[in-house]
C-alpha positions in Angstrom: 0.0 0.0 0.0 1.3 3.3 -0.8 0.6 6.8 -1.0 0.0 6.6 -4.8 -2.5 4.4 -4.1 -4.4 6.3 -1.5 -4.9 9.0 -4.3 -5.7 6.6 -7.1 -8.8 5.9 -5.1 -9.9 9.2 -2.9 -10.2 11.0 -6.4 -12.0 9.3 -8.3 -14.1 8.3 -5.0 -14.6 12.0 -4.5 -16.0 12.6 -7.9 -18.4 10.5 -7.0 -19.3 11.7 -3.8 -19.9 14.8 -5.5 -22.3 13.9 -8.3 -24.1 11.9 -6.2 -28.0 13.1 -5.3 -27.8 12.3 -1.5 -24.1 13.3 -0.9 -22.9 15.5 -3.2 -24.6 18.7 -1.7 -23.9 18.0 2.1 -20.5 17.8 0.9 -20.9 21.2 -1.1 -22.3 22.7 1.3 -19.4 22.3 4.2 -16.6 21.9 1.3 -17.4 24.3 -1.5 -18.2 23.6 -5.7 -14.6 24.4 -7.2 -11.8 21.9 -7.0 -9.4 24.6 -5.7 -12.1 24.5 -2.4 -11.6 20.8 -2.9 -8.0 20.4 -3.1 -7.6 20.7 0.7 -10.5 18.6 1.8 -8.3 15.5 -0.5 -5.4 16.4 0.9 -6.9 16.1 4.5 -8.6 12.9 3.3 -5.3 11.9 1.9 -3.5 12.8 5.2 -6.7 10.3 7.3 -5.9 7.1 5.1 -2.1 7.3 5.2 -2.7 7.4 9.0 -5.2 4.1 8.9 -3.4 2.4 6.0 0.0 3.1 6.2 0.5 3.9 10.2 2.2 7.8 9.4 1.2 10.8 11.7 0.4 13.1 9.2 -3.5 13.2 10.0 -4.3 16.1 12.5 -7.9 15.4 13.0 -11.2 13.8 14.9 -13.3 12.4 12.2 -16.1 12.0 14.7 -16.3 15.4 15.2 -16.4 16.4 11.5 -19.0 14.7 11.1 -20.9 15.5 14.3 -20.5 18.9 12.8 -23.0 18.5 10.5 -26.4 18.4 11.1 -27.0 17.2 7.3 -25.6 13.9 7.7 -27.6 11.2 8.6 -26.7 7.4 9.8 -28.0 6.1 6.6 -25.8 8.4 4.7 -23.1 5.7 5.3 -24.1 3.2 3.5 -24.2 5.7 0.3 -20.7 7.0 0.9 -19.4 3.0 1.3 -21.2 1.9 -1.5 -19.6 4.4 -3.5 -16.5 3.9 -1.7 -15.9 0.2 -2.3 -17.1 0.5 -5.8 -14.4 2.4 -6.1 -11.9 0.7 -4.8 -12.5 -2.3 -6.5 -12.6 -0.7 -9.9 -9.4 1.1 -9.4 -7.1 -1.0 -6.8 -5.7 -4.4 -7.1 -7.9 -6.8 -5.2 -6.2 -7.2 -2.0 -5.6 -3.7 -1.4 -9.8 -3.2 -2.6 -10.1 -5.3 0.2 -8.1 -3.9 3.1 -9.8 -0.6 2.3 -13.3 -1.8 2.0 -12.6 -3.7 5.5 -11.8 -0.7 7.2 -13.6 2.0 5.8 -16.9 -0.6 6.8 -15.2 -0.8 10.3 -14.7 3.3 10.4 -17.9 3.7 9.0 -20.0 1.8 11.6 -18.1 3.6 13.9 -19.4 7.1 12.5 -22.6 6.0 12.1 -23.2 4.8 15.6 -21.9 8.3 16.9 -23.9 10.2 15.0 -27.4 8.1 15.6 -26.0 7.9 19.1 -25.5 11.6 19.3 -28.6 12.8 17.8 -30.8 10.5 19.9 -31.5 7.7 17.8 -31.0 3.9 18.7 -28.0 2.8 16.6 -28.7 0.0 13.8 -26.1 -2.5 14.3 -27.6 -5.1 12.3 -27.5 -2.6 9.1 -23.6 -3.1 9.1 -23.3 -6.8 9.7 -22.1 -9.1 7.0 
């Protein structure tokens, strides 16, 4: 895994992100509509998966409280943002690194999710992640 490969999957993930229906305007919203406004939110991104995937210290951040931050994002926003995410990463990794990304990024995003239905009042779905 390498940092190559960490950007060979958040762009084209992010492109996504942005065209998509659900998504792409919460992410407008907090991010912006130009790529210059989205350069830094990549390299931030960049910064969180080089932290999970390849153990540097780069990432100054609490991804909880990003997201926390808000209000827009819902639990079931999750499964959108992982669907597109391990699409993704499967059409644009080699298998086995596909795979260590769309393990963790499921484990991360339960994580979230259960925060944010947790911190907005709601019961947390914990059969809605299991597989």
């Amino acid at each position: 895994m390498t940092r190559e490969d960490i950007r060979r999957l958040i762009e084209p993930f992010y492109k996504r992100v942005r065209a998509d229906a659900r998504l792409g305007p919460i992410f407008e919203g907090e991010i912006g509509v130009t790529d210059e406004e989205w350069a830094a939110h990549l390299d931030k991104i960049e910064a969180f998966w080089a932290n999970v995937m390849l153990h540097e210290r780069s990432y100054q951040g609490n991804p909880m409280q990003a997201h926390l931050a808000v209000p827009e994002i819902q639990g079931e926003d999750f499964a959108i943002w992982l669907d597109h995410f391990e699409k993704t990463a499967r059409r644009v990794l080699p298998e086995e690194k596909a795979d260590a990304f769309a393990f963790l990024s499921r484990r991360i995003g339960a994580s979230l999710r259960m925060g944010i239905e947790q911190a907005r009042g709601g019961v947390p779905r914990l059969r809605a992640w299991a597989r």
